[in-house]
N, C-alpha and C positions, 0 to 999 in steps of 0.2 A: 728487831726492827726490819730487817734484812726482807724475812723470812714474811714477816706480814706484807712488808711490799711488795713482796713477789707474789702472793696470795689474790695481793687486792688486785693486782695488776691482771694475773692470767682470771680472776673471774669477771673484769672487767673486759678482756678478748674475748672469755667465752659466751658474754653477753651481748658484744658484739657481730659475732657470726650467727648466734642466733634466729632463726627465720621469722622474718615479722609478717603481721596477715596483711597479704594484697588480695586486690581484688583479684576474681578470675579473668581471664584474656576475653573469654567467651563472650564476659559481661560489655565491654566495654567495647566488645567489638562489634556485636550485635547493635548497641546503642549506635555505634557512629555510623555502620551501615545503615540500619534501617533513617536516622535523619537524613546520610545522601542519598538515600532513596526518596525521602520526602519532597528534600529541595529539588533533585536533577526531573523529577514524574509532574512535579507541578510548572517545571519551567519549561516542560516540553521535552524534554531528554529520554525517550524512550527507551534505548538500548543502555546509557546509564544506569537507570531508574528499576530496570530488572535486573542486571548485573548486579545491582548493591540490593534489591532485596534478598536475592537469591543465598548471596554471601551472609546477610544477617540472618535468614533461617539456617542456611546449616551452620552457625555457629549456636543458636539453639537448640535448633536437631541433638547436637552434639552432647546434651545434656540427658537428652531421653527422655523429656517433658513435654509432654502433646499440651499442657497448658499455655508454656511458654510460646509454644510455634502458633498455639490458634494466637495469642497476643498479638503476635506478629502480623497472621492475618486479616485479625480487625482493625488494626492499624493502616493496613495498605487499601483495606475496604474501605474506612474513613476518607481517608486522601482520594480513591474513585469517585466515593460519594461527592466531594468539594470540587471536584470535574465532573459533575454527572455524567460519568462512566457507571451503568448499572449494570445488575447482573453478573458482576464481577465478585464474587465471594465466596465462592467457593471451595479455595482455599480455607477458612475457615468453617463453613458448614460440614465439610467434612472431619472438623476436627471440635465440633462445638459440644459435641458429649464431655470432652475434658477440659470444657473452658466455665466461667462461673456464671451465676446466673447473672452478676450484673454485666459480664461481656455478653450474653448471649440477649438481656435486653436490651444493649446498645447496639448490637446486630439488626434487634427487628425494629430498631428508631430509622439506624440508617438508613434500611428497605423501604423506610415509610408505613411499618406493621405497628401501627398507634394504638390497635382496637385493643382494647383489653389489654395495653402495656402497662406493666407498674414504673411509674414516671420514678419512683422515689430511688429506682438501684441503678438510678443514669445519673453522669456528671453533672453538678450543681447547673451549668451555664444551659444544659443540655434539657433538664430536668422545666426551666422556666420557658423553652421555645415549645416545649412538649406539652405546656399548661397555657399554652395559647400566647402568651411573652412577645414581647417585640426582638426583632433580628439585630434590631441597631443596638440593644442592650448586652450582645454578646462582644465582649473587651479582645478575646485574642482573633488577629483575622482567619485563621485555617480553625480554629472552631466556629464562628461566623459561614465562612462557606461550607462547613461539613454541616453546621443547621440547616442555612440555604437550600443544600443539595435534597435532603431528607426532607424538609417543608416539600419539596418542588413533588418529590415521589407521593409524600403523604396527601397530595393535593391541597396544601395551606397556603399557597407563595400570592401574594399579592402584590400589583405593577410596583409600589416603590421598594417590595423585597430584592426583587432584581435589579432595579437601582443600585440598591447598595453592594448586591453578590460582585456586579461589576465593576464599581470604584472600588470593591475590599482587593479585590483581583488586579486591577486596575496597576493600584498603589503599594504594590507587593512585587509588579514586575511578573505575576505567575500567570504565562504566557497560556498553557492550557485551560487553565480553567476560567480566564478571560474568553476566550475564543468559543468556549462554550455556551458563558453565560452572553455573550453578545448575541451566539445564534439566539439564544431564546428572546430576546429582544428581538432582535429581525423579525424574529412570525410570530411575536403580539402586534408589532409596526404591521406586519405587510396583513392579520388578519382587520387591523383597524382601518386599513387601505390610508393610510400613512406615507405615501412613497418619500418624501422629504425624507421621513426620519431614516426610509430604510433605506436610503441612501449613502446618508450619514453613518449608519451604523456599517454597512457593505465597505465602506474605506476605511471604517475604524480595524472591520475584522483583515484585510489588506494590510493594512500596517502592520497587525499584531502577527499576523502570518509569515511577515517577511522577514530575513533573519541576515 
């Protein structure tokens, strides 16, 4: 009896020291950087917002996957796009040889490179604004303004797109890419010689400025 409980006992320790599978550190830290990069870049955080991406690529880097880093930079390309910050991507076009072809068509959605895109290897939400789809049909707000941003390049945005880019903006508290999309309201007001509204809109951007 003795003998068997000692048995059952020491394979019950050694099952307990046992190494059970966790995730990697990498993973998990990449993830939480690159979101504080998402939150701190859209709420105007600039010296945040490249701090934590910086820290979520070389936690990628770390792996030696040029797949995962371009991830990372169409990621941060997304988030420009939903500020229409363009021309920011290069981070990733330097790495799109190792990225797949449905990152590399959601690269040329963002840019607004529609001609000849195959809609079907782009995100479901992404895939219906691509097919001519309404803006207000997109359910999450930072895919809503990253359509927005890409309609606007592709030359698709029409007056009550921007409507809604700036109450999604708005209502989200994300300071830059309100500020953005209010300029672009301004010079449709100030080309329609509107001064009323771009008045309105001039205090709106005022406000949003001030911190």
């Amino acid at each position: 009896m003795n003998k068997t409980l000692s048995a059952a006992l020491i394979a019950l320790v050694l099952a307990g020291c046992a190494s059970k599978p966790v995730e990697p550190s990498w993973r998990s830290n990449a993830v939480s950087a690159l979101d504080s990069f998402r939150d701190a870049y859209l709420k105007g955080d600039t010296s945040i917002a490249a701090s934590d991406f910086a820290r979520a690529r070389s936690e990628l880097a770390s792996t030696g996957r040029a797949d995962m880093v371009a991830h990372a930079e169409l990621v941060r390309c997304a988030v420009y796009t939903a500020s229409l910050v363009v021309g920011e991507c290069s981070g990733f076009a330097a790495l799109a040889g190792d990225a797949t072809p449905a990152e590399r068509a959601y690269a040329a959605y963002l840019a607004g490179q529609w001609r000849g895109l195959d809609v079907t290897l782009l995100p479901e939400q992404h895939q219906v604004i691509a097919r001519g789809g309404p803006l207000a049909g997109v359910a999450d707000p930072l895919s809503r303004l990253v359509a927005a941003g890409a309609m606007l390049q592709a030359g698709r945005t029409a007056p009550p797109d921007i409507v809604i880019a700036v109450d999604t903006a708005s209502s989200q508290g994300w300071r830059r890419p309100l500020l953005m999309w209010l300029g672009v309201s301004e010079q449709r007001a100030r080309a329609a010689g509107d001064t009323a509204e771009v008045e309105r809109i001039q205090r709106r951007i005022a406000l949003a400025s001030s911190k």
